[in-house]
Gaussian input, Z-matrix of N, CA and C with variables (Angstrom, degrees):
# hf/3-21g

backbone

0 1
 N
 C     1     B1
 C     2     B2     1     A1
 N     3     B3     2     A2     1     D1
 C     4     B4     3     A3     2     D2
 C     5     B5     4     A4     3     D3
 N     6     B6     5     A5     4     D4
 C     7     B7     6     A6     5     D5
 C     8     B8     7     A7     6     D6
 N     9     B9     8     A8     7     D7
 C    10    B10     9     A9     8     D8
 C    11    B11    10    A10     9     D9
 N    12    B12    11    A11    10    D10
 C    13    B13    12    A12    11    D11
 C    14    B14    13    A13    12    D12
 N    15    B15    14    A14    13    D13
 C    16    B16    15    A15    14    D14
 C    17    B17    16    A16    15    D15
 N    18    B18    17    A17    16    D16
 C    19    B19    18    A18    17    D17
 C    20    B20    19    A19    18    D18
 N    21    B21    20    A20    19    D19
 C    22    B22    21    A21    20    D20
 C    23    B23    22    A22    21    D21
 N    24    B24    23    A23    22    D22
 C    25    B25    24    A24    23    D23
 C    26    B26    25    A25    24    D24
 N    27    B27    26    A26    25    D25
 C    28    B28    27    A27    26    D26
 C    29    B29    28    A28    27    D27
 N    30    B30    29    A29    28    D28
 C    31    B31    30    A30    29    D29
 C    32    B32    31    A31    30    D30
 N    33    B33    32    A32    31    D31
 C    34    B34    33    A33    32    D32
 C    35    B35    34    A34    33    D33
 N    36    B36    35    A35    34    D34
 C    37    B37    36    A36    35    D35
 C    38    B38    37    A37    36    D36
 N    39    B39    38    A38    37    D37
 C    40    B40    39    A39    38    D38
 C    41    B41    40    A40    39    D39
 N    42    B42    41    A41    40    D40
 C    43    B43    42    A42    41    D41
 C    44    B44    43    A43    42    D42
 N    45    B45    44    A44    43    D43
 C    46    B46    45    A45    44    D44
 C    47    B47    46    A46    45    D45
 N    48    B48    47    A47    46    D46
 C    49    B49    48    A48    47    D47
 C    50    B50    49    A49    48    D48
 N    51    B51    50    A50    49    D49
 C    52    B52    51    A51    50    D50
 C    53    B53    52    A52    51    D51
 N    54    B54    53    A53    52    D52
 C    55    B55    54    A54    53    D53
 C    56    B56    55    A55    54    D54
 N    57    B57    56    A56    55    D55
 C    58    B58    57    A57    56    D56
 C    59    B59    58    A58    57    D57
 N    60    B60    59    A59    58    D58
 C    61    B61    60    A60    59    D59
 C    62    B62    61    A61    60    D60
 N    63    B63    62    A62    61    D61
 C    64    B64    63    A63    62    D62
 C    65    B65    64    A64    63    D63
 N    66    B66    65    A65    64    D64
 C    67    B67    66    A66    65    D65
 C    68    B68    67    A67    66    D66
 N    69    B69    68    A68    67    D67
 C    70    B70    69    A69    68    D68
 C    71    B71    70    A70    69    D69
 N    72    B72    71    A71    70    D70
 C    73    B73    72    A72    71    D71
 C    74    B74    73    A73    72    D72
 N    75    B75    74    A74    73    D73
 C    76    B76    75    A75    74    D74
 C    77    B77    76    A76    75    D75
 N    78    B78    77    A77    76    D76
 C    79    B79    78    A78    77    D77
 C    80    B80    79    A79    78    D78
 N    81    B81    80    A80    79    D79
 C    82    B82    81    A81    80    D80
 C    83    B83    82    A82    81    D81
 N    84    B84    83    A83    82    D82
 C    85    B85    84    A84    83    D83
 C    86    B86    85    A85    84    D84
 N    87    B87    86    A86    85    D85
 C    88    B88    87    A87    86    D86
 C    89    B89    88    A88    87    D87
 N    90    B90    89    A89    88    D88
 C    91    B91    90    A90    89    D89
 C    92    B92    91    A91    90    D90
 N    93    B93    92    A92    91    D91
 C    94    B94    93    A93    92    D92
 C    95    B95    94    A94    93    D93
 N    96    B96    95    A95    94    D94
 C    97    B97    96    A96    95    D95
 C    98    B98    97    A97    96    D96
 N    99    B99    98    A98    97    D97
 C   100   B100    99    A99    98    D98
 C   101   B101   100   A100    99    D99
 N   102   B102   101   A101   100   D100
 C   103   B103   102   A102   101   D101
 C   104   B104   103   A103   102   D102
 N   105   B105   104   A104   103   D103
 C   106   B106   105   A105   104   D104
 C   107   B107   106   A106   105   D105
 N   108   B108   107   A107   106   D106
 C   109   B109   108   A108   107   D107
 C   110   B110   109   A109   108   D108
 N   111   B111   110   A110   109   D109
 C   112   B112   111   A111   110   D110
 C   113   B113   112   A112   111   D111
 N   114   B114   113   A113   112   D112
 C   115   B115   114   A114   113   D113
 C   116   B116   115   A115   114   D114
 N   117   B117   116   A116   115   D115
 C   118   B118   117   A117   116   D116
 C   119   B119   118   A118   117   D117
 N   120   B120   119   A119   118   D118
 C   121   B121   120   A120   119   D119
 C   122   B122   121   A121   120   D120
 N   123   B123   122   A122   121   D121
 C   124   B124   123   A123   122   D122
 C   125   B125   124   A124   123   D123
 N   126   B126   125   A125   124   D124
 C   127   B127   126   A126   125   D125
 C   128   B128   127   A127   126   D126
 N   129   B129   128   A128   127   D127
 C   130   B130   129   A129   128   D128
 C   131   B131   130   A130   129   D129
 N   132   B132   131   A131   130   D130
 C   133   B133   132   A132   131   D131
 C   134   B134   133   A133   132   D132
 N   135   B135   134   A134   133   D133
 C   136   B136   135   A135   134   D134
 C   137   B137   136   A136   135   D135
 N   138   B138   137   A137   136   D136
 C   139   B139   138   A138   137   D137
 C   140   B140   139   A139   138   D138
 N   141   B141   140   A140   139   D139
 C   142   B142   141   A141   140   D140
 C   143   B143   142   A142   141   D141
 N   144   B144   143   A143   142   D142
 C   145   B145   144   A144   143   D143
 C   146   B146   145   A145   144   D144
 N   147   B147   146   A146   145   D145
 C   148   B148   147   A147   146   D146
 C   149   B149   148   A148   147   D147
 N   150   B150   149   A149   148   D148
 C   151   B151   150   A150   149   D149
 C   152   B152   151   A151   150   D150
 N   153   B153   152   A152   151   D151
 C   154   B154   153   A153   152   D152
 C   155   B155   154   A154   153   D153
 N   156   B156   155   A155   154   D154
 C   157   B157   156   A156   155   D155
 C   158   B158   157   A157   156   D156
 N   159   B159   158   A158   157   D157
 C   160   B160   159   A159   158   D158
 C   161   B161   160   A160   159   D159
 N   162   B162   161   A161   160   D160
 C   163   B163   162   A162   161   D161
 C   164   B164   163   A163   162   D162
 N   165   B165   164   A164   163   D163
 C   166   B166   165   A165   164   D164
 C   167   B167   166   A166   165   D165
 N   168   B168   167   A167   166   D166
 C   169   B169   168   A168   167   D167
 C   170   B170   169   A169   168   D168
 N   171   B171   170   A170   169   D169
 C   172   B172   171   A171   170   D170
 C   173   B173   172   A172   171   D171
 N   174   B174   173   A173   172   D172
 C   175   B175   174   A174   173   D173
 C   176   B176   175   A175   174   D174
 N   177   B177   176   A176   175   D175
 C   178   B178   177   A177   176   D176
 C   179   B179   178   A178   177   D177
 N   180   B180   179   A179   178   D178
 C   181   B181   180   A180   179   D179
 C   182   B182   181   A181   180   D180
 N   183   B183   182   A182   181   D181
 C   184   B184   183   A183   182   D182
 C   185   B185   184   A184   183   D183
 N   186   B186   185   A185   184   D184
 C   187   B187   186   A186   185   D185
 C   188   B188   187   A187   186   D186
 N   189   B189   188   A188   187   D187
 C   190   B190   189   A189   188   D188
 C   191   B191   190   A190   189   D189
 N   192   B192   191   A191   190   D190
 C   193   B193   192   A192   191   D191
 C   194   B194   193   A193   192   D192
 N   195   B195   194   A194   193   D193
 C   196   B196   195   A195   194   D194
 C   197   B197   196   A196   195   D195
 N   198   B198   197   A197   196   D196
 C   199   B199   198   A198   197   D197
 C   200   B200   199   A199   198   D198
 N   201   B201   200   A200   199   D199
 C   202   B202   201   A201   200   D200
 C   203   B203   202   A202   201   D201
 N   204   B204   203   A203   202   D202
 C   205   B205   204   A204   203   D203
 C   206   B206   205   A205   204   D204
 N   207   B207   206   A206   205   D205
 C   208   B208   207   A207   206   D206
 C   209   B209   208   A208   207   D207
 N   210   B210   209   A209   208   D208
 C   211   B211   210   A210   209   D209
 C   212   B212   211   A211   210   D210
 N   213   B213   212   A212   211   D211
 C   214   B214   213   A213   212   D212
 C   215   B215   214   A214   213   D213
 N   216   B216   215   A215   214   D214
 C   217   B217   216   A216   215   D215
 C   218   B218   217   A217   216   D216
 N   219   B219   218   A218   217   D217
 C   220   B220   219   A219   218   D218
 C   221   B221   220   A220   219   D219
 N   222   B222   221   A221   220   D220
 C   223   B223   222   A222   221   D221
 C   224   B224   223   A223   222   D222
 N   225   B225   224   A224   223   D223
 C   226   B226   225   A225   224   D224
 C   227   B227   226   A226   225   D225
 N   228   B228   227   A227   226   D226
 C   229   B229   228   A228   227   D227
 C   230   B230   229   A229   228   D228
 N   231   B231   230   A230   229   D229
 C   232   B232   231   A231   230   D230
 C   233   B233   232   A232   231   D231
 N   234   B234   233   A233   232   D232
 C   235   B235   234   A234   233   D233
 C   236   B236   235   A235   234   D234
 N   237   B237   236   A236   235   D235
 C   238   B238   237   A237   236   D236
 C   239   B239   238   A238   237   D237
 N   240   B240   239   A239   238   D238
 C   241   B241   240   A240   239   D239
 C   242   B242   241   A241   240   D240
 N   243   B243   242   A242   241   D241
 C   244   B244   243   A243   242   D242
 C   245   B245   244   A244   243   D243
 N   246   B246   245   A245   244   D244
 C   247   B247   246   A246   245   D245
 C   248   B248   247   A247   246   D246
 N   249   B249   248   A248   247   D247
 C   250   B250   249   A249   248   D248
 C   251   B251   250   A250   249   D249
 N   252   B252   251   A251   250   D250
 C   253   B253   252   A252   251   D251
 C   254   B254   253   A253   252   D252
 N   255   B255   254   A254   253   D253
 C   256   B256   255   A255   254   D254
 C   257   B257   256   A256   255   D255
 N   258   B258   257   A257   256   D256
 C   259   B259   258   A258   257   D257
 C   260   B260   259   A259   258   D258
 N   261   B261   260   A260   259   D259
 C   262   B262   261   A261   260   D260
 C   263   B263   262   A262   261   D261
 N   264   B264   263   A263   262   D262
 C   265   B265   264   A264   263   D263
 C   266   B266   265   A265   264   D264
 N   267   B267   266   A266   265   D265
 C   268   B268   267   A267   266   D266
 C   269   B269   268   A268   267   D267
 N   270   B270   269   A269   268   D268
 C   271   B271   270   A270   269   D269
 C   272   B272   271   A271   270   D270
 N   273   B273   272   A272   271   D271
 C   274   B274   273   A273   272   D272
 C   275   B275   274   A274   273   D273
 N   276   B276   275   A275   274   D274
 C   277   B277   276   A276   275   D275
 C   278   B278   277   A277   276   D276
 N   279   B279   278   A278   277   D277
 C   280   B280   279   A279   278   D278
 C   281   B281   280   A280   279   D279
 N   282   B282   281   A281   280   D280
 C   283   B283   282   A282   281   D281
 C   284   B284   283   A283   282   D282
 N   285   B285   284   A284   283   D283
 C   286   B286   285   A285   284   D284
 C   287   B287   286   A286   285   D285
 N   288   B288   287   A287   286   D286
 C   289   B289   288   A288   287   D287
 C   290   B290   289   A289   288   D288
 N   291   B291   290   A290   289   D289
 C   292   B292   291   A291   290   D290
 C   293   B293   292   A292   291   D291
 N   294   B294   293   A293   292   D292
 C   295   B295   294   A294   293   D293
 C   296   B296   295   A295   294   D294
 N   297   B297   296   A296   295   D295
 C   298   B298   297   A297   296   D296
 C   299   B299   298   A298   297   D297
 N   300   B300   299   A299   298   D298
 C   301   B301   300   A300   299   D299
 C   302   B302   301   A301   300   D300
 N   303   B303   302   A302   301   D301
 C   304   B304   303   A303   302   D302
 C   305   B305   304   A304   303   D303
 N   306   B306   305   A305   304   D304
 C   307   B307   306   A306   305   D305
 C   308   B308   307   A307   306   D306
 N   309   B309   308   A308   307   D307
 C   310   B310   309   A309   308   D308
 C   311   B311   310   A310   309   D309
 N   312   B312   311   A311   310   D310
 C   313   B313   312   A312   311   D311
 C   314   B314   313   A313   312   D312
 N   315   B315   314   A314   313   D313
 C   316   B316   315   A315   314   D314
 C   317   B317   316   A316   315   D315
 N   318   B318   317   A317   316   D316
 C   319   B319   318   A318   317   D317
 C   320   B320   319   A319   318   D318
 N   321   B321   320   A320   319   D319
 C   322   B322   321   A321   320   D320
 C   323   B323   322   A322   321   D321

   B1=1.4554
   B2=1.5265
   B3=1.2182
   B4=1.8707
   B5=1.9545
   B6=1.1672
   B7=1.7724
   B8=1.0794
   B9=2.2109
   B10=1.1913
   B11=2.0391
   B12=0.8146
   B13=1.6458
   B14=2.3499
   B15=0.9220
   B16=1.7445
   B17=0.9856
   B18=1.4606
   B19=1.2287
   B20=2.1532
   B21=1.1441
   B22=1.6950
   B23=1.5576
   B24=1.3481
   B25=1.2452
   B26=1.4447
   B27=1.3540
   B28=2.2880
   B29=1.3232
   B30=1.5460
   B31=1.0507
   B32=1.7222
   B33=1.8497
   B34=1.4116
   B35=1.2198
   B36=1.6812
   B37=1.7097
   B38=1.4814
   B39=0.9953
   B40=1.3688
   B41=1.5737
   B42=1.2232
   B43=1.5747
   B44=1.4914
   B45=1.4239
   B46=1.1572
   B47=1.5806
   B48=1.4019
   B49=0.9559
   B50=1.6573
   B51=1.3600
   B52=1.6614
   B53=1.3085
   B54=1.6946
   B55=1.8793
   B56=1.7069
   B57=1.9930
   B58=1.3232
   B59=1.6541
   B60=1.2981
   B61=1.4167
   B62=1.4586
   B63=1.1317
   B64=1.2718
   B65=1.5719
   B66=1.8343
   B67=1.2894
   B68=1.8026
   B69=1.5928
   B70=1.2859
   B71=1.6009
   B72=1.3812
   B73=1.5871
   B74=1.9226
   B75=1.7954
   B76=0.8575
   B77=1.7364
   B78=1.4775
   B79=1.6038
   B80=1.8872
   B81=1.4256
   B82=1.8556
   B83=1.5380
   B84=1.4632
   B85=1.4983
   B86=1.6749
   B87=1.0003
   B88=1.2336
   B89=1.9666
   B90=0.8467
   B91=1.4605
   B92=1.8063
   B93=0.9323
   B94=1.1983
   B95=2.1759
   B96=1.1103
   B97=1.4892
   B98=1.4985
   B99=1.5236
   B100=1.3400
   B101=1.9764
   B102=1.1170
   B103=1.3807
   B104=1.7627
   B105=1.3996
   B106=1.5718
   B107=1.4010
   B108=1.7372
   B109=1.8888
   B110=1.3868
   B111=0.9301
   B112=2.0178
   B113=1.2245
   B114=1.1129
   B115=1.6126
   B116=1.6978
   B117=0.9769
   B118=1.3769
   B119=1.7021
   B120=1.2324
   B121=1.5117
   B122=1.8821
   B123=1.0992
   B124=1.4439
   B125=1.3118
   B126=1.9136
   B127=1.2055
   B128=1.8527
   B129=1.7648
   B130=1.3412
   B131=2.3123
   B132=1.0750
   B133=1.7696
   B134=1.2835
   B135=1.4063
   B136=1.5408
   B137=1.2976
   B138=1.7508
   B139=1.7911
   B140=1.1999
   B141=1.2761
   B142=1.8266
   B143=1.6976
   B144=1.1437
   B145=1.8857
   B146=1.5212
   B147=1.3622
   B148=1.9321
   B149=1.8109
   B150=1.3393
   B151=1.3549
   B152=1.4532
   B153=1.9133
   B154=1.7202
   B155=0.9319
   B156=1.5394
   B157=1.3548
   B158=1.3595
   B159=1.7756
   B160=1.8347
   B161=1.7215
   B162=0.6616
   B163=1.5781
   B164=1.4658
   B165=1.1388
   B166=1.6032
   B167=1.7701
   B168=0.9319
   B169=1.9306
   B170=1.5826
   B171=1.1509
   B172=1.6406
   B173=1.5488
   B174=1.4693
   B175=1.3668
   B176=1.6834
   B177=1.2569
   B178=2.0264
   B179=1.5709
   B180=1.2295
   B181=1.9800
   B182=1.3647
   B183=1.3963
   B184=1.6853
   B185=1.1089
   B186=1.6422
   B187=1.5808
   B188=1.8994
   B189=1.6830
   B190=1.6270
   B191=1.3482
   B192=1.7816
   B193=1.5269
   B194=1.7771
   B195=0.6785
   B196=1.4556
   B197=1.9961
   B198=0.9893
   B199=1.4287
   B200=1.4754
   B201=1.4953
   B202=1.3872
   B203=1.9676
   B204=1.3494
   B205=1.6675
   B206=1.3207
   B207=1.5471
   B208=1.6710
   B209=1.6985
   B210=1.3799
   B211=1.0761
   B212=1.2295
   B213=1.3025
   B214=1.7874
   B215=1.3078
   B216=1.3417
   B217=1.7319
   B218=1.7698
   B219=1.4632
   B220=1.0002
   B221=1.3302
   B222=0.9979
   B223=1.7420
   B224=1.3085
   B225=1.5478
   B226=1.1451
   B227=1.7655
   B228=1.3766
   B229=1.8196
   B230=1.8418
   B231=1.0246
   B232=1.1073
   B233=1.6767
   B234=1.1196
   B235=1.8823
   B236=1.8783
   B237=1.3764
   B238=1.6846
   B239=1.7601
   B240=1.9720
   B241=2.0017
   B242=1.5446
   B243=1.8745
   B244=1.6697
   B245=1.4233
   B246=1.4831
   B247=2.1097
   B248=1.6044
   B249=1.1599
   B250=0.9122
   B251=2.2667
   B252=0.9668
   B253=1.3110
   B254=1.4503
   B255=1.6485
   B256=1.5784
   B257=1.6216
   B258=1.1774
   B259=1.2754
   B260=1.3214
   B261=1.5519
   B262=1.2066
   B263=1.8986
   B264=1.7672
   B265=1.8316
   B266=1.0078
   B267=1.1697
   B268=1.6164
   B269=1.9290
   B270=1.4450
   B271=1.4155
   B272=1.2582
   B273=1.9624
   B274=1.2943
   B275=1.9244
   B276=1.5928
   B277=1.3598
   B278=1.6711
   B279=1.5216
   B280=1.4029
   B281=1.6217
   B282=1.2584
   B283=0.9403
   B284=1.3712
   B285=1.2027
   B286=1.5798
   B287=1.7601
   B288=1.0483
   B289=1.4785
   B290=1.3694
   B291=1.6163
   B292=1.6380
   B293=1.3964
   B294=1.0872
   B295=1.4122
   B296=2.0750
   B297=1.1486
   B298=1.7878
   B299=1.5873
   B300=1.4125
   B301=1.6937
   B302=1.6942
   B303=0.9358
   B304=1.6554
   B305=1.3089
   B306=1.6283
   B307=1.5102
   B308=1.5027
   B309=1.1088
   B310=0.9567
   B311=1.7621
   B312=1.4208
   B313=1.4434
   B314=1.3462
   B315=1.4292
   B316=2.0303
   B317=1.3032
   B318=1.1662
   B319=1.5515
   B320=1.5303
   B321=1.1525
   B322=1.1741
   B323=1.3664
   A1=109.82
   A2=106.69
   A3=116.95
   A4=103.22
   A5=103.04
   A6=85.25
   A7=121.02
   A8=100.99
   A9=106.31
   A10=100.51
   A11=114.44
   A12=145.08
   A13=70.41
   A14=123.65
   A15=110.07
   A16=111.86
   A17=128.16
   A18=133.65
   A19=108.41
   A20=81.31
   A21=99.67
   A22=110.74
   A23=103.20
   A24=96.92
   A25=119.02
   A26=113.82
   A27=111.33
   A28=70.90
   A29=137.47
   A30=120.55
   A31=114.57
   A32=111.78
   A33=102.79
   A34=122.99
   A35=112.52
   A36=126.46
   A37=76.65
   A38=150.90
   A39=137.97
   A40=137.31
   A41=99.10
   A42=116.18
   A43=122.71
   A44=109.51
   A45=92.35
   A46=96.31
   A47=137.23
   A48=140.04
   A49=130.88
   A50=97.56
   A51=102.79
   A52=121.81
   A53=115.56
   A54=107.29
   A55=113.70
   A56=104.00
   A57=85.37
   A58=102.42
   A59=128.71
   A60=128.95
   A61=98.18
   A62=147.95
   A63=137.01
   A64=123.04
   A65=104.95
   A66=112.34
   A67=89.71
   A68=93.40
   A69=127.25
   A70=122.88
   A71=126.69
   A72=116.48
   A73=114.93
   A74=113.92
   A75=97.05
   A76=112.77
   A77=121.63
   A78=127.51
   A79=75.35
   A80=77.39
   A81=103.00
   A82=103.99
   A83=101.97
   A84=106.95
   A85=140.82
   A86=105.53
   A87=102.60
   A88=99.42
   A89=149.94
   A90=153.62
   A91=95.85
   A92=111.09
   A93=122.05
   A94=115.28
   A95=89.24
   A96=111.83
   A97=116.37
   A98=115.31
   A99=114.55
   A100=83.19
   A101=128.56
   A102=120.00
   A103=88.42
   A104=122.14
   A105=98.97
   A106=122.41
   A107=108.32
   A108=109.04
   A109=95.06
   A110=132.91
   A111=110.82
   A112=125.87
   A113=104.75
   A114=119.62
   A115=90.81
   A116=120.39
   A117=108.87
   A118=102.12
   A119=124.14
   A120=110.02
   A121=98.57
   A122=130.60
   A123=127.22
   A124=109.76
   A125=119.76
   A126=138.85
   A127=106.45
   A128=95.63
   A129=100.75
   A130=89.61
   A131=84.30
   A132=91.72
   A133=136.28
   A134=97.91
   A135=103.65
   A136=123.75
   A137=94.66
   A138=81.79
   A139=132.75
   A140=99.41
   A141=108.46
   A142=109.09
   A143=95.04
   A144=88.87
   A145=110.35
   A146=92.97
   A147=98.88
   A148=107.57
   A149=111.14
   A150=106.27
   A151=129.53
   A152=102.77
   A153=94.55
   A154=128.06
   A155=122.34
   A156=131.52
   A157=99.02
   A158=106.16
   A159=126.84
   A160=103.03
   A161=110.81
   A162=100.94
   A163=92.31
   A164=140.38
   A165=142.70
   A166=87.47
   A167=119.54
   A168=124.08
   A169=86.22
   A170=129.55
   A171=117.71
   A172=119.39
   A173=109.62
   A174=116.02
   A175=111.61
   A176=86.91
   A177=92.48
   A178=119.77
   A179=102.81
   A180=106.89
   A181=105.77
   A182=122.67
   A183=141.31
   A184=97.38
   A185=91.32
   A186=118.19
   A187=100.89
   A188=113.81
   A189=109.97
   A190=108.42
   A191=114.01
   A192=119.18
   A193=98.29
   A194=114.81
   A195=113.95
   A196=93.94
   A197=152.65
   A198=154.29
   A199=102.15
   A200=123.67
   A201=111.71
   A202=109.29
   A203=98.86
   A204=101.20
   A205=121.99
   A206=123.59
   A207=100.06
   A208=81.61
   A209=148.45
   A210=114.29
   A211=136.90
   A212=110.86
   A213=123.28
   A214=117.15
   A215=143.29
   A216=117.34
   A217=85.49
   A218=157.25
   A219=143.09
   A220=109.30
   A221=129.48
   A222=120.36
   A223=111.28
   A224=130.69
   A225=118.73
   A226=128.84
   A227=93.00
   A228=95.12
   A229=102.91
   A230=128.97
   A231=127.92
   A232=105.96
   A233=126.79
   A234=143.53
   A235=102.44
   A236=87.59
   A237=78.45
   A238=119.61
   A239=91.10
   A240=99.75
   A241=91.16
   A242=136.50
   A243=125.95
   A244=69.58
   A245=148.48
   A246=152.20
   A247=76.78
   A248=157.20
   A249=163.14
   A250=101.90
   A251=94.38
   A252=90.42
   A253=104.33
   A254=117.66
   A255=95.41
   A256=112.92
   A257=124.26
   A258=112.80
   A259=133.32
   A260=105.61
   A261=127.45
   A262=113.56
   A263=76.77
   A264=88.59
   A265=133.74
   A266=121.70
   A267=142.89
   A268=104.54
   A269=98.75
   A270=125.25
   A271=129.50
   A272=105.04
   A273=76.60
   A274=118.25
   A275=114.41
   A276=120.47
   A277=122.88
   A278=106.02
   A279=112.88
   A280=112.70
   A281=119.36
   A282=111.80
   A283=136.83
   A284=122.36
   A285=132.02
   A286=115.24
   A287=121.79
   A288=130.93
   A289=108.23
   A290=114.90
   A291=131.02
   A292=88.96
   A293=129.84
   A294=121.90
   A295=105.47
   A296=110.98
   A297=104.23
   A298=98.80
   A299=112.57
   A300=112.18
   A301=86.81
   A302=129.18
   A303=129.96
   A304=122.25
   A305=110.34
   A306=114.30
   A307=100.24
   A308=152.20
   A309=136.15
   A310=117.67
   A311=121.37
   A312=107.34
   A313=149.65
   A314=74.24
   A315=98.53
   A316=101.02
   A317=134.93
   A318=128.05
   A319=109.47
   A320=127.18
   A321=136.28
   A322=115.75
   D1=141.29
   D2=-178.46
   D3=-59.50
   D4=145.28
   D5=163.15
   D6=-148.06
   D7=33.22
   D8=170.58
   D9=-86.47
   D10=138.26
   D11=-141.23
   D12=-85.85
   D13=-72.20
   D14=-172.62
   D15=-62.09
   D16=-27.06
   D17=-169.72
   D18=-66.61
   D19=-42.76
   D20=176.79
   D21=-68.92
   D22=-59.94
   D23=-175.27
   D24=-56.82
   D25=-25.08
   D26=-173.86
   D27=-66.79
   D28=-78.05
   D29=-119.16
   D30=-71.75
   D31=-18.08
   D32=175.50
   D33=-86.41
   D34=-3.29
   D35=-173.95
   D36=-91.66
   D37=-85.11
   D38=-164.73
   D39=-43.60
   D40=-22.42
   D41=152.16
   D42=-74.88
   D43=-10.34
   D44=-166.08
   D45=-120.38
   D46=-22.33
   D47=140.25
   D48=-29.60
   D49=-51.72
   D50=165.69
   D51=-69.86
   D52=-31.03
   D53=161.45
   D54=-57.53
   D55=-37.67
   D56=-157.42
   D57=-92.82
   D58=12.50
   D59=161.87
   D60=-64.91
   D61=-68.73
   D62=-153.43
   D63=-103.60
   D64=24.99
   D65=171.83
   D66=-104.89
   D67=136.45
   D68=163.65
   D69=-55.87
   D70=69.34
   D71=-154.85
   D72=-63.48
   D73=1.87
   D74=167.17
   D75=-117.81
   D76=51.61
   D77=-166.10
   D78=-109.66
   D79=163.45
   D80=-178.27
   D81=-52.38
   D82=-59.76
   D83=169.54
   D84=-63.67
   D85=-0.73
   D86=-163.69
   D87=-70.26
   D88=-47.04
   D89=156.74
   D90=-16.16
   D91=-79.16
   D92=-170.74
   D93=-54.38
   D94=-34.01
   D95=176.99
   D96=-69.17
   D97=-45.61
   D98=-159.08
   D99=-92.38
   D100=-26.62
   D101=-157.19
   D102=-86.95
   D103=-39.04
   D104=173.81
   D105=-59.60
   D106=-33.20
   D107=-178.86
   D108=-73.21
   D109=-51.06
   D110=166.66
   D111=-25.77
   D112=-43.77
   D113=-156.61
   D114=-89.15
   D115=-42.77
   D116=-171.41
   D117=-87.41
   D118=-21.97
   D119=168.99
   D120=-68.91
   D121=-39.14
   D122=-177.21
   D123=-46.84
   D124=-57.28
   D125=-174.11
   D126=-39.31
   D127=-40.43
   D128=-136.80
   D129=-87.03
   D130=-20.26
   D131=172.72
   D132=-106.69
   D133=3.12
   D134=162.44
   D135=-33.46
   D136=-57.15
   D137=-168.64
   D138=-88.01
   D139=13.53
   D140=170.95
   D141=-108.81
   D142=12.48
   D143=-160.80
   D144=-66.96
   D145=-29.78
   D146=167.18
   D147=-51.19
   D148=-70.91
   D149=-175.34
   D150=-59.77
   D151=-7.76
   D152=153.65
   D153=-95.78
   D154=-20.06
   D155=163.91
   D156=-25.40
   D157=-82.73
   D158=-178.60
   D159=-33.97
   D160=-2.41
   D161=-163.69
   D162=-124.30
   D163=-46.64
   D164=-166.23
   D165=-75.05
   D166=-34.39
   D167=-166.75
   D168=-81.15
   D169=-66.54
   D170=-167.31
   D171=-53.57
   D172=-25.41
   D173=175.35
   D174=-139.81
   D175=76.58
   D176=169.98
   D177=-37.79
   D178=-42.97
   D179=-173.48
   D180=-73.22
   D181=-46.63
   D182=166.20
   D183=4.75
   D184=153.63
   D185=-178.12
   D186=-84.90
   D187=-26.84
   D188=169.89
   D189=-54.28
   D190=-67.30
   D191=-171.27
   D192=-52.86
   D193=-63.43
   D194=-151.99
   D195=-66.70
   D196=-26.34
   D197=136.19
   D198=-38.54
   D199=-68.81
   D200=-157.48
   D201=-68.31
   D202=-31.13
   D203=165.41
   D204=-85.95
   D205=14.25
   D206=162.02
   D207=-112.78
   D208=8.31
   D209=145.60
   D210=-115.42
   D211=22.76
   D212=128.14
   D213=-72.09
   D214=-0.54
   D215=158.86
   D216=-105.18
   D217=-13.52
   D218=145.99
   D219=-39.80
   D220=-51.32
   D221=179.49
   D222=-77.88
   D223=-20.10
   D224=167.61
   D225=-85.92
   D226=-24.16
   D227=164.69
   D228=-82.31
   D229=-31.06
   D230=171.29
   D231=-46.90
   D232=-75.20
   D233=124.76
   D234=26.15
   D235=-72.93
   D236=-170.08
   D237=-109.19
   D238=25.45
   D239=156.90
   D240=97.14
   D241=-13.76
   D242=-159.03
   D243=-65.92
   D244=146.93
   D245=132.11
   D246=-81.83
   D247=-91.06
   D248=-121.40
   D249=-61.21
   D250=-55.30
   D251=-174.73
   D252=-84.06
   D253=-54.18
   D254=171.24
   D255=-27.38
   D256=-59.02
   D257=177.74
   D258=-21.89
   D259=-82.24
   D260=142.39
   D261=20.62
   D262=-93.22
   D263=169.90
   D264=-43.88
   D265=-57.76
   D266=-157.59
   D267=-74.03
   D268=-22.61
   D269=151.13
   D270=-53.37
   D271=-73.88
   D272=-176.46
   D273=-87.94
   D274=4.92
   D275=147.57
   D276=-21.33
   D277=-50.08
   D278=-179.57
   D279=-90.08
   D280=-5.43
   D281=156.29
   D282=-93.36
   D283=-37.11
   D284=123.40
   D285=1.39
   D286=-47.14
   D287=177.71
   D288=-62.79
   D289=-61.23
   D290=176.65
   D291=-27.63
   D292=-80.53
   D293=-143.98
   D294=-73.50
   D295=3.11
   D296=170.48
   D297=-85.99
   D298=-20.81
   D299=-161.45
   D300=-72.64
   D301=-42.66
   D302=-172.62
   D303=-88.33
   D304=-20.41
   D305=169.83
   D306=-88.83
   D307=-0.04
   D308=176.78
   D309=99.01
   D310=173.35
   D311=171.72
   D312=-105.43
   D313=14.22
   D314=168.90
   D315=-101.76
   D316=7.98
   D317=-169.15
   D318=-78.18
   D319=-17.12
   D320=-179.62
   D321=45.68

């Protein structure tokens, strides 16, 4: 397993982006759907979450902080049933990333 702490994170925002591109936000399931691909992007960053923490704290404006907080209100509209806006987030979460690929990899 990788245990550079960004390296993990593209790859579980990107997993989880590609489930929620092709979930249907108005199917029976989709509630139930988008809160397991959360859950498994969560699973999948546990063990670096310390070293983004450290990294979201060294750079508040950062492309980490600003990623790791649009997918904490993704888990929280996820939380209260919006599939549509979790989306949203978890969206622009991955876009949030774009800009570490150009700041470099201490940019946090």
């Amino acid at each position: 397993m990788d245990d550079d702490p960004v390296a993990v994170l593209r790859v579980a925002v990107d997993c989880a982006v590609q489930a929620v591109l092709r979930l249907d936000p108005r199917h029976a399931d989709a509630r139930q759907e988008i809160t397991r691909v959360l859950a498994g992007y969560a699973a999948a960053v546990a063990p670096v979450r310390e070293g983004l923490r450290e990294l979201a704290d060294r750079t508040p404006n950062g492309p980490v902080s600003a990623a790791l907080g649009f997918l904490r209100d993704a888990d929280d509209q996820a939380a209260a049933g919006d599939v549509q806006a979790a989306r949203v987030f978890l969206l622009a979460g991955r876009t949030a990333l774009f800009r570490l690929a150009r700041a470099g990899p201490d940019a946090g």
